[in-house]
N, C-alpha and C positions, 0 to 999 in steps of 0.2 A: 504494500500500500504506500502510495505517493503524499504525503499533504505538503502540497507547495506552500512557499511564502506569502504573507499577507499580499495582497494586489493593493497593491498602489497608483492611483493615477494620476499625471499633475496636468495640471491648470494649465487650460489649451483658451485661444480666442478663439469661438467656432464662427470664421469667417466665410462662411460657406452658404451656399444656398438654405441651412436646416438641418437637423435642430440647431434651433437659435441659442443665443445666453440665455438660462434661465435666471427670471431677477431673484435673487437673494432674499426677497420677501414670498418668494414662493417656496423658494428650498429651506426657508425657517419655519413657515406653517409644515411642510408636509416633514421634516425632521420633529417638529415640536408638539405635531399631534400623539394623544395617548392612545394609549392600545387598547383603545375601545374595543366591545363587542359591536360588529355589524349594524346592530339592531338598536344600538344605543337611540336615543330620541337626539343626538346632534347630529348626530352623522346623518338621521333621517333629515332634521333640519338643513342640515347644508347641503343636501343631495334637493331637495325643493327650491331653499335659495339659489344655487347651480343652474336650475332648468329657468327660473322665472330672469337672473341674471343674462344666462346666455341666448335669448329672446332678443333680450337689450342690443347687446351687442353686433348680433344676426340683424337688428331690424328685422322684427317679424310678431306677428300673432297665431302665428301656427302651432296649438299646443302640442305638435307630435315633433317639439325639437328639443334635444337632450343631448347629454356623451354618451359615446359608446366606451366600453372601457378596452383601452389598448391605444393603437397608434391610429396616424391617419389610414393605412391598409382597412384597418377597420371600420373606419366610419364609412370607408367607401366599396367595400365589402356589404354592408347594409343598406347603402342605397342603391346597389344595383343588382342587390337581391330582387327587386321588383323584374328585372329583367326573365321574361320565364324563356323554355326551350320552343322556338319558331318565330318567338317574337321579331318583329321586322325592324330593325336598330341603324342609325345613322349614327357614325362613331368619328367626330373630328380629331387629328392628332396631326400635331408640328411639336412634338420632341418627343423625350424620353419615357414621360410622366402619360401624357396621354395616350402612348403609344401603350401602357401599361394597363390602362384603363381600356385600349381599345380592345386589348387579353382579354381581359376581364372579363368584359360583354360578351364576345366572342365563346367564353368558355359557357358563360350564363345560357346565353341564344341558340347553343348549339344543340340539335338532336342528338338521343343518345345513340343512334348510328352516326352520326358527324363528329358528335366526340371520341366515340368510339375509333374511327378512322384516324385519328389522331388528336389522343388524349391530351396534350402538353399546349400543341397549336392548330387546335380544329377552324374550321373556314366553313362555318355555316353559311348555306344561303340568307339565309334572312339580314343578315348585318352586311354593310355597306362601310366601307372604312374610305374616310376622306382626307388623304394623305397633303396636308400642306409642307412646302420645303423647311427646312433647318433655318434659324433665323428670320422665319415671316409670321407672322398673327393670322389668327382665323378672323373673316373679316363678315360682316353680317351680308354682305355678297356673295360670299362663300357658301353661307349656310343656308340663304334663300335660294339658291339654286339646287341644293343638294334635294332641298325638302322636298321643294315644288315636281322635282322626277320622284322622287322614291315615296315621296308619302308614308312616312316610317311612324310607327306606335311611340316610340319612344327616340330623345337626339341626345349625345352628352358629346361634352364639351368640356377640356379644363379651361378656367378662369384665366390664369397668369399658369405660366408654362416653364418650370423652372430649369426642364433638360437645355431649354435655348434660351432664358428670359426675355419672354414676349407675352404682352400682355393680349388676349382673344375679346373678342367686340361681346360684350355679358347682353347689352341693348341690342343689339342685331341678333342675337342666336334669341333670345326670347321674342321681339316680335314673330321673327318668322317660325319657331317654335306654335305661338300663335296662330298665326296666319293659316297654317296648316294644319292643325290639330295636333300635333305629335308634344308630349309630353316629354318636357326640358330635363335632363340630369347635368348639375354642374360639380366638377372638382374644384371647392375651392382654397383647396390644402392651402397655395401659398399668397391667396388674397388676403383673408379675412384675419381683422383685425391691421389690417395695411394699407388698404385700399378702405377709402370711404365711402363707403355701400350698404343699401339695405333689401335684404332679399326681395321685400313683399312690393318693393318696385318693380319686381321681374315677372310679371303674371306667368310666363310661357314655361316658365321652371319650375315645377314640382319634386324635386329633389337635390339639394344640396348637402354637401359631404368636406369637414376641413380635417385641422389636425389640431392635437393640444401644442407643438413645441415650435411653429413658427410666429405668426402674427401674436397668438395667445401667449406662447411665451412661456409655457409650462414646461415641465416635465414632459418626454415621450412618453411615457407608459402608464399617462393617467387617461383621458378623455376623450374622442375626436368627435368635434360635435356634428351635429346632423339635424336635416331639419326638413319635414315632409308635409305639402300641402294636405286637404282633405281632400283634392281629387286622387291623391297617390294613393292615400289612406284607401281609400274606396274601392279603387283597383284591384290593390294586393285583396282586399276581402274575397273579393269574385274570382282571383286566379290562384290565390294561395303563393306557395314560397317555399320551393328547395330547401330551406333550412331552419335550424331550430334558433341555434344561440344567435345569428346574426337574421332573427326575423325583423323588420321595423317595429310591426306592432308588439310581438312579445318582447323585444327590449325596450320599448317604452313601459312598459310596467314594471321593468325597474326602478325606473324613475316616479314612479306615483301616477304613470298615464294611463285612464283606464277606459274603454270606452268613448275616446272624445273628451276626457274630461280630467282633470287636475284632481289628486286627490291631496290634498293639503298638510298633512298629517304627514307623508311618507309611506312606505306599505314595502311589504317582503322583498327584499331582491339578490342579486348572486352575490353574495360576499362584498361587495365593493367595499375597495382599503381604505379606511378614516383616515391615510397619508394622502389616499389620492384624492380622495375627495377634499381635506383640508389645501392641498396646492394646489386645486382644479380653482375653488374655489376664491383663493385668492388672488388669480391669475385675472379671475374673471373683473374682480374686484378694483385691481389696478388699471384694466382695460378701460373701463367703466368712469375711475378717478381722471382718467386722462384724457378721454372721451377718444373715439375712433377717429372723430375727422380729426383732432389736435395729433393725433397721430401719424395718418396719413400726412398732415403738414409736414411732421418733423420727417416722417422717411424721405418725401417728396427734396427738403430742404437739405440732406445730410448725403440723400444719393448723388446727387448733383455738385456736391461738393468733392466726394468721392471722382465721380465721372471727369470732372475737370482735373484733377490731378494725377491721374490714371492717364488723360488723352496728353498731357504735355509730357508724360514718360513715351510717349510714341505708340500709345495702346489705342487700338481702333475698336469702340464699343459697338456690339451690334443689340443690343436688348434695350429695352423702355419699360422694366421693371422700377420699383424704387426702394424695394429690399436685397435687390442682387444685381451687378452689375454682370455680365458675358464678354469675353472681351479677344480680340488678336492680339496677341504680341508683336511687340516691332518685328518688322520683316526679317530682321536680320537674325530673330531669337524663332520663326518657324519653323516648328518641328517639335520642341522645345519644352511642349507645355508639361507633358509627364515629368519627364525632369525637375522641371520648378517645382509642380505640386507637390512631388516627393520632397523637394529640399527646403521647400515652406514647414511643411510638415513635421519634418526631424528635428525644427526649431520649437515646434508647439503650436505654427503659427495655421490653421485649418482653412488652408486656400482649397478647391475639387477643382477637376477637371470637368468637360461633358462628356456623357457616360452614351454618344453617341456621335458617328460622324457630321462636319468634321470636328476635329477635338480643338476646344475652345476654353477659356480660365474664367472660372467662376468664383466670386468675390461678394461676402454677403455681408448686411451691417442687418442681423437680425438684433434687435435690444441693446444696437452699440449708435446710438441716437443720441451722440453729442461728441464735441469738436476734439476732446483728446483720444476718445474712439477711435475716430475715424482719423484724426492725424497721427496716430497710434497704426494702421492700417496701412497709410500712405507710406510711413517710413520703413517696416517690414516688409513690406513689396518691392520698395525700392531696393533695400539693402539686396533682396533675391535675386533681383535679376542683372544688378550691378555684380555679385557675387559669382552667375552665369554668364558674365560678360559684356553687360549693356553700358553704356553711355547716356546719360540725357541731362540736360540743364537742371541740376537741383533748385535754382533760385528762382527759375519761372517756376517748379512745382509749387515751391513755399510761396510763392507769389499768388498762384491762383486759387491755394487755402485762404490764404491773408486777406485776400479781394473778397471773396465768397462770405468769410465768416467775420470780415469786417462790416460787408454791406449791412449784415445783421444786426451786430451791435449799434453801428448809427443810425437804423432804420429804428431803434429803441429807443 
């Protein structure tokens, strides 16, 4: 028998597309909660305050939205459970992430001689995959023609796209969702909480699915939230649902959903951990202090400051996210990018690569929303690729921090 040494692990910046920093007011509630029983009457409280909070958040009055407990796999694992086998699916993807999702469906839609034929990556007729290139958005052009030929049951779409950083037209894929009958699924893993948005503006979407550890800001392994109009509700009634744990309606009754209806009190549910639920909870809490659009400001404000110091090192951004930046490197460092990522890395410093061609450097400021951050960011990047052999004027980068986060201060 082996028992290895304590594991230890040190303090990394997770500059990366996700999981983001979690704040320190999250990882003190979900460390300093007690060891409750389950059933305790707080945990049932903060499991009510939880669902009535993340409403807020969501913009929404749809009372079938809650966490699911686990990552964002999971939340979005349950909203396309509604997908059944023949179902007729329109599946957008321009990267990695919807391309994943497009699996998904694909596995969901498929009959079980289609899966059969190839369990791993079955090609059911019914699903329709709308392959936009690396680097481009889905654009509400895109999606209005796809519908208007296929007339599909159901369309999903990721939000923001984090295998390329491109943000997808949320207003064009719900009109014409609309327009055509087809009931909307949106991934919005790496919007929400980022982007200033409220579901219940999107009528043509009946299904949205995030995560706890980007915008929110949580722990990965506590909540992904999710959130289901009553026309989805109604649906799944009439067609039922391949599964147990990951049903919508029976994991809303862990939550106190019952029926359509709130149960106020709390009521029985799978174990859920009084850690998770106290850092779910306060995640939600800070969301909320801060409010979403004051948020969206600051990322919109700190990406851009990023972006501009990044472009006078010779980087050619191709993304219009405003939590992750996509980027080429100088021509002279192409080819290059694994190399960097690994030698970022070995510093602690958590730059990714895209996990799809061509390979591009991804650069994230989840929860790192203010000027020593992100010029904390600047100068670790720079030191990398200087270390790989780059050149560039350090005095124009500090220049177009100083402009940036000057503008700020005198605009006070």
């Amino acid at each position: 028998m082996t028992i290895f040494p304590q594991l230890e692990i040190p303090e990394t910046i997770a500059a990366g597309p996700g999981p983001g920093n979690t704040d320190a007011r999250v990882l003190a509630r979900f460390a300093g909660a007690g060891l409750a029983d389950h059933m305790h009457p707080d945990v049932l409280r903060g499991m009510v305050e939880c669902k009535k909070m993340l409403r807020d958040v969501m913009g929404t009055k749809n009372v079938h939205t809650y966490g699911v407990a686990g990552t964002g796999w999971s939340g979005l694992d349950v909203m396309f459970s509604g997908v059944m086998p023949g179902d007729k699916v329109v599946m957008f993807v321009n990267g990695t992430f919807s391309g994943i999702d497009g699996l998904t469906v694909r596995m969901k839609a498929a009959t079980a001689e289609e899966l059969a034929a190839n369990p791993s990556d079955p090609k059911p007729a019914s699903v329709t995959i709308i392959d936009v290139p690396h680097g481009q958005s889905v654009t509400g052009e895109i999606v209005e023609k796809a519908l208007a030929e296929h007339k599909p049951k159901w369309a999903a779409m990721a939000h923001w796209e984090t295998g390329s950083g491109r943000v997808n037209d949320i207003q064009g894929f719900s009109d014409a969702c609309e327009k055509h009958g087809a009931m909307g699924l949106v991934d919005a893993v790496s919007s929400l909480g980022v982007e200033d948005f409220r579901i219940d503006d999107y009528p043509g979407v009946h299904g949205w699915a995030s995560c706890p550890q980007k915008g929110i800001c949580c722990l990965p392994l506590t909540y992904a939230p999710v959130s289901f109009s009553d026309q989805f509700i109604e649906q799944l009634k009439k067609t039922g649902t391949r599964t147990f744990v990951h049903h919508p309606i029976m994991e809303a009754r862990h939550w106190g959903i019952i029926d359509g209806q709130d149960v106020e009190k709390g009521t029985y549910h799978r174990t859920h951990s009084a850690y998770a639920v106290a850092a779910f909870h306060e995640a939600l809490r800070i969301t909320l202090q801060q409010t979403v659009a004051q948020r969206a400001k600051d990322y919109a404000f700190h990406e851009a400051a990023l972006r501009a110091a990044l472009t006078e090192m010779g980087c050619e951004i191709t993304s219009n996210m405003t939590s992750l930046i996509v980027l080429n490197l100088p021509a002279d460092m192409a080819g290059r990018e694994m190399e960097l990522v690994q030698h970022c890395r070995a510093q602690n410093f958590g730059i990714w690569p895209t996990l799809s061609e061509p390979v591009q450097v991804r650069i994230g400021i989840l929860n790192l929303l203010n000027q020593q951050a992100i010029s904390g960011i600047v100068d670790k990047f720079g030191q990398a690729i200087r270390d790989l052999g780059a050149t560039f004027d350090q005095d124009a980068v500090s220049s177009a921090l100083d402009e940036h986060y000057g503008q700020a201060i005198a605009a006070e």
